[in-house]
C-alpha positions as CSV (number, residue, x, y, z in Angstrom):
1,X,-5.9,145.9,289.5
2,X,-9.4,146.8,290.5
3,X,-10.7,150.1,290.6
4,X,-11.6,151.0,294.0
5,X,-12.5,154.1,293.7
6,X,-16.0,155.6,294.6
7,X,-15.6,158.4,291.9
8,X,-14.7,157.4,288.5
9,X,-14.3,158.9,284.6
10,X,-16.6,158.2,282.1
11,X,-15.9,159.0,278.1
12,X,-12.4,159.5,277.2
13,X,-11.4,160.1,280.9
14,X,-11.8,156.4,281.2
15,X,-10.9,155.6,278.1
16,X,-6.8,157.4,279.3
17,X,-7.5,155.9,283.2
18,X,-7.7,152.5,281.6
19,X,-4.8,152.6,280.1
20,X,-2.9,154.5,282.7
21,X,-3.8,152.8,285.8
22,X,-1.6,149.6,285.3
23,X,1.5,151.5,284.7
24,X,0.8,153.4,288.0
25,X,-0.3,150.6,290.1
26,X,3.2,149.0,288.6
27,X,5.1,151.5,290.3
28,X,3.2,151.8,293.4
29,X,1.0,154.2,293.1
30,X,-2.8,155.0,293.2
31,X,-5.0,156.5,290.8
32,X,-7.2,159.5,291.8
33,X,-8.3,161.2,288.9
34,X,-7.7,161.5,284.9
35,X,-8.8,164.4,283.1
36,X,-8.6,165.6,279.4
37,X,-9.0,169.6,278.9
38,X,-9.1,171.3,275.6
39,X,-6.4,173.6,277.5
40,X,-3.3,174.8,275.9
41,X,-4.6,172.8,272.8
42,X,-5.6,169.6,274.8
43,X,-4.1,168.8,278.0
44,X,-4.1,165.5,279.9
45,X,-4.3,165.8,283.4
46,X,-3.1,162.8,285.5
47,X,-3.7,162.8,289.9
48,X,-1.7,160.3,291.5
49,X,-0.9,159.1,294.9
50,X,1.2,157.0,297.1
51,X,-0.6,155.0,299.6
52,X,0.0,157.0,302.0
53,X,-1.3,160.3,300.7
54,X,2.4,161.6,299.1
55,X,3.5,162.3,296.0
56,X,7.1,164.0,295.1
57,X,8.2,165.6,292.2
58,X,10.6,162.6,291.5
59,X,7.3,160.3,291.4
60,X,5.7,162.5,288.8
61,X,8.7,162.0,286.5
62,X,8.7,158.7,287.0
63,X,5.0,158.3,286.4
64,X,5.2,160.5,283.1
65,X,7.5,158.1,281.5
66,X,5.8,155.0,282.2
67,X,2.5,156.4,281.4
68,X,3.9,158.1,278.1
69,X,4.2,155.3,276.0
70,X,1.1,153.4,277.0
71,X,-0.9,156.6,275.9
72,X,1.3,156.5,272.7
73,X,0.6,152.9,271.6
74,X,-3.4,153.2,272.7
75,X,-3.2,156.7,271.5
76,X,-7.1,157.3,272.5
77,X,-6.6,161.2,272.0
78,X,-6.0,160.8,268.4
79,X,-3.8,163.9,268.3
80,X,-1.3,166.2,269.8
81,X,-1.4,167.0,273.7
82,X,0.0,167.8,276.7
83,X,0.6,165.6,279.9
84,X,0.5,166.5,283.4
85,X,1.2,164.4,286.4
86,X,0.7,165.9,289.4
87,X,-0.6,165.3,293.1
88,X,-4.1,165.5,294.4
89,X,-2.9,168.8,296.0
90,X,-4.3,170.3,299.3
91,X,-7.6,170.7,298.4
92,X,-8.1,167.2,296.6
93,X,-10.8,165.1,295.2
94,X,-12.4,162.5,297.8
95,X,-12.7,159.4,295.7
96,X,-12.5,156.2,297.9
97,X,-14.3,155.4,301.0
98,X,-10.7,155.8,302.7
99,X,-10.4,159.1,301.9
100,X,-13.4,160.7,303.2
101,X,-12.8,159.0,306.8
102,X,-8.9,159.9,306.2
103,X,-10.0,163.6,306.4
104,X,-12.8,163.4,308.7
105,X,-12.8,166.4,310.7
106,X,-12.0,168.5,307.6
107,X,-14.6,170.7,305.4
108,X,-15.6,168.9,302.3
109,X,-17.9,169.7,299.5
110,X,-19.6,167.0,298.2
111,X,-22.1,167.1,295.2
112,X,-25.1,163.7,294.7
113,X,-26.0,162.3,291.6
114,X,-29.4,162.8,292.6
115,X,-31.4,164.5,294.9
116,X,-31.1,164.0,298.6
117,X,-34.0,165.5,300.8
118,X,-34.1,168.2,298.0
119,X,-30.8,168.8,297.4
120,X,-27.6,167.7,296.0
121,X,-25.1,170.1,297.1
122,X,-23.4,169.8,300.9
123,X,-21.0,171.8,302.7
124,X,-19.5,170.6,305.6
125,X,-17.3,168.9,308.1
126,X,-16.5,165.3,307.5
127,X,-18.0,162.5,310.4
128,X,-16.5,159.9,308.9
129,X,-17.8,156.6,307.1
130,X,-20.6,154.2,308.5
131,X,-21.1,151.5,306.6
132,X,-22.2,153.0,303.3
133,X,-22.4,156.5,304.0
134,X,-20.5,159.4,304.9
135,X,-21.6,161.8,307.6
136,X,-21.6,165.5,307.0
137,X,-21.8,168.3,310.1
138,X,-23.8,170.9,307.4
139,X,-22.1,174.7,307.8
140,X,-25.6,176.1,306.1
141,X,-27.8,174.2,308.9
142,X,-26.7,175.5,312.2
143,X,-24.5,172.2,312.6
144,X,-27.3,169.7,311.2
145,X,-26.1,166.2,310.5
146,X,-26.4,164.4,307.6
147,X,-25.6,161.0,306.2
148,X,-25.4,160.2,302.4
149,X,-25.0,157.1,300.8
150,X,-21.2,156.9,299.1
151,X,-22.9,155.2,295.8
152,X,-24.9,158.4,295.4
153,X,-22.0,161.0,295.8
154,X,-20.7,162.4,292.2
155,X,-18.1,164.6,293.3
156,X,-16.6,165.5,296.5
157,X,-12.9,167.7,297.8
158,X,-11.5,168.9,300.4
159,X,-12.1,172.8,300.9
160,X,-9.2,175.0,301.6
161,X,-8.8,175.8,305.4
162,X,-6.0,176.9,307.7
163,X,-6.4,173.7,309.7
164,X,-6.4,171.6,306.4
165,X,-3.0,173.5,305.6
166,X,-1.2,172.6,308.8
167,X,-1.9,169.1,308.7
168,X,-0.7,169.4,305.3
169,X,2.2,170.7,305.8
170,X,3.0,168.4,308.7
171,X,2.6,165.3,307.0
172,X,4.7,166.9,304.2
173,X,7.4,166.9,307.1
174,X,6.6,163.8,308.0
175,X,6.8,161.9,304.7
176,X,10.6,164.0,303.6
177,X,12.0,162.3,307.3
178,X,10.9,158.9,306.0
179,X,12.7,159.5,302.9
C-alpha cells in the first residue's frame, strides 16, 4: 500500500507506521497517525479510519489483534508498552489532501514547515483544496484569505466547534443505520 498521506512520522513513529499499516490496510482500514509516548511507561498510540471517516469500537479490537503481533515480531520499541487504537476523534488530524476539502467549511489549525509571508501558524475556516493548496478564511485577519501549499503544511486538525459537533454526531447516526 502507498502512503498517501500528506502528514507523516518520522523516527520510531515510522518505524511502528511501517509495520502497522499493512495489517490495517488488510482489514480495510486507513492509517492516520502513529504515535509513541513515554506515557504510563511508554504508550503506543495508533489513529485509524474507515474510508468513510468511521471507526467503532469493534474495529479497534479488531485492529489491536492484527497489529499486536506484527509489533511483537518487529519489536521496534525494544521493551514493554502499551497499545491504543482509537479513532481520529472529533477534533482530528488533517493528513491527506481529502481530508482538508472533506471538512471544508470547518475551523482548522494548521502549522508550515517553514515560514509563509512571516508566519507559520494559521487559524481558520477551511476553502477547500486547489490544486496544491489549501485555502484558509484567517479568523485573526478580519476574514483574509490565504492559500498554502499542502507540501509545506506540518501539522493541521480540526478545532472543536458546535457546528463541527453536529455534523459529527449526524454522520455518527448515519454510519450506525448502515450497519
Amino acid at each position: 500500500m502507498q502512503d498517501d498521506r500528506l502528514i507523516t512520522e518520522t523516527g520510531l513513529d515510522a518505524r511502528v507506521a511501517r509495520i502497522v499499516a499493512p495489517s490495517l490496510d488488510a482489514l480495510g482500514f486507513r492509517l492516520v497517525r502513529v504515535r509513541v509516548t513515554g506515557q504510563n511507561g511508554c504508550t503506543v498510540q495508533v489513529m485509524a479510519e474507515r474510508a468513510d471517516g468511521t471507526l467503532t469500537i469493534e474495529d479497534c479490537e479488531a485492529i489491536s489483534h492484527a497489529i499486536s503481533p506484527a509489533l511483537d515480531v518487529d519489536d521496534p520499541i525494544g521493551k514493554a508498552y502499551h497499545l491504543e487504537v482509537s479513532s481520529p476523534g472529533i477534533d482530528r488530524p488533517l493528513v491527506r489532501v481529502e481530508d482538508f476539502a472533506r471538512w471544508s467549511g470547518h475551523e482548522a489549525k494548521l502549522e508550515t514547515a517553514v515560514p509563509i509571508d512571516g508566519r507559520r501558524r494559521y487559524r481558520g475556516i477551511l476553502l477547500g483544496v486547489d490544486g496544491e493548496t489549501v485555502g484558509v478564511r484567517l479568523a485573526d485577519l478580519g476574514g483574509e484569505k490565504v492559500w498554502l501549499p499542502l507540501g509545506e503544511i506540518s501539522d493541521a486538525r480540526l478545532v472543536l466547534t458546535d457546528a463541527l459537533v453536529e455534523q459529527s454526531l449526524k454522520a455518527g447516526k448515519k454510519a450506525a443505520a448502515m450497519n
